[in-house]
Steps between C-alpha positions, in 0.01 A plus 500: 500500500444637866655777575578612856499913613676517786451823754267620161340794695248663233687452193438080479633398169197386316398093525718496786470409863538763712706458841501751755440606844356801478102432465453831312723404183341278247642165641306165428699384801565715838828364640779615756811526230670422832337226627615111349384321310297688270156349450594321178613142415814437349578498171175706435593805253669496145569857545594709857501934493619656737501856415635757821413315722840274614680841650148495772529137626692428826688156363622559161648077493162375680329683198668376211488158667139524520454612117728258457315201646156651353624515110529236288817322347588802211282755629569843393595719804450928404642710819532842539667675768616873570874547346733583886549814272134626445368770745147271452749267705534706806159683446267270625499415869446184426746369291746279716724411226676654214649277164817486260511289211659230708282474799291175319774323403503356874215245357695491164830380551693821524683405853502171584687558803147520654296234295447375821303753632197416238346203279321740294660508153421769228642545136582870431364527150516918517551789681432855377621815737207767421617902476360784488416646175812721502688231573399316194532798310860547609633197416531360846214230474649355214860453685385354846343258283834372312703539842206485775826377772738826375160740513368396856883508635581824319264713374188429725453762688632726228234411300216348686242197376150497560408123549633126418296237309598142526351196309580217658411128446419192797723276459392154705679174476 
C-alpha cells in the first residue's frame, strides 16, 4: 500500500511519503503545495492524508484535482481542515480558508449546479465535526453529529467546533 502525506511537516505518518515545501519538516519530497502538477504520476497512491494543511494552499479545486489525478481508482482520501468555528481557524496567519461539513461535497455531488467547474470526483464516506472536550461533555458533539446541517446553521457559533475530518474516496471512470 503507498501511502501519500501531504504538507506532513514533522509529524509524517509512519511508511509514508512525505510531501512538503518546507525543507525543515521531515518530507521525502520538497514541493510547492502551490505549484501543478505535483511531482507524482497518476494513479500512484492507495491512500492520500492530508492533515491541516488544505486551509494553507492558495487553490483549494487545483488541489483536490491534483490528489485527485495522483490517487488511484478507490483510494482512501483522510482531510483535515480547521472547523470556520475554531479560533485555531483564525489563529494562524496562514490559514486562507475555513470549512463546514459541506465545503467537500463540491467534488462529491452535493451541487451539481457547478459539476462543471471540476472532473475530480470524490465519494464522501465520513465526516466527523471535532469539539472541544466540553463540548463533548455537554452533549453538543453528539447532536451536530445526528443534525451536522441544523448545528452549523443554528448553533455554531453558540457552541463552537474545533476541526472537520473527511474520508473521502477517488472515484475515476
Amino acid at each position: 500500500m503507498k501511502i501519500l502525506d501531504i504538507g506532513c511537516g514533522n509529524r509524517k505518518i509512519s511508511g509514508a511519503i512525505g510531501l512538503d515545501q518546507n525543507p525543515k519538516s521531515q518530507a521525502d519530497v520538497i514541493h510547492n503545495l502551490d505549484l501543478f502538477p505535483y511531482p507524482f504520476a497518476d494513479d500512484t497512491f492507495d491512500q492520500i492524508n492530508g492533515i491541516d494543511v488544505l486551509e494553507h494552499v492558495t487553490d483549494v479545486i487545483r488541489t483536490m484535482e491534483e490528489i485527485h489525478r495522483i490517487g488511484r481508482p478507490g483510494a482512501q482520501v483522510f482531510i483535515r481542515v480547521p472547523h470556520f468555528t475554531s479560533t485555531q481557524a483564525f489563529g494562524d496567519p496562514t490559514h486562507r480558508h475555513f470549512f463546514n461539513s459541506q465545503s467537500l461535497d463540491y467534488f462529491c455531488g452535493g451541487f451539481p449546479e457547478y459539476e462543471f467547474y471540476t472532473q475530480a470526483r470524490f465519494k464522501k464516506t465520513k465526516v466527523r465535526i471535532n469539539f472541544w472536550k466540553i463540548h463533548r461533555l455537554n452533549g453538543v458533539s453528539f447532536l451536530a453529529h445526528r443534525f451536522p446541517g441544523y448545528y452549523e446553521k443554528l448553533f455554531a457559533f453558540i457552541f463552537p467546533a474545533m476541526n472537520i475530518e473527511f474520508q473521502l474516496e477517488i472515484i475515476k471512470s
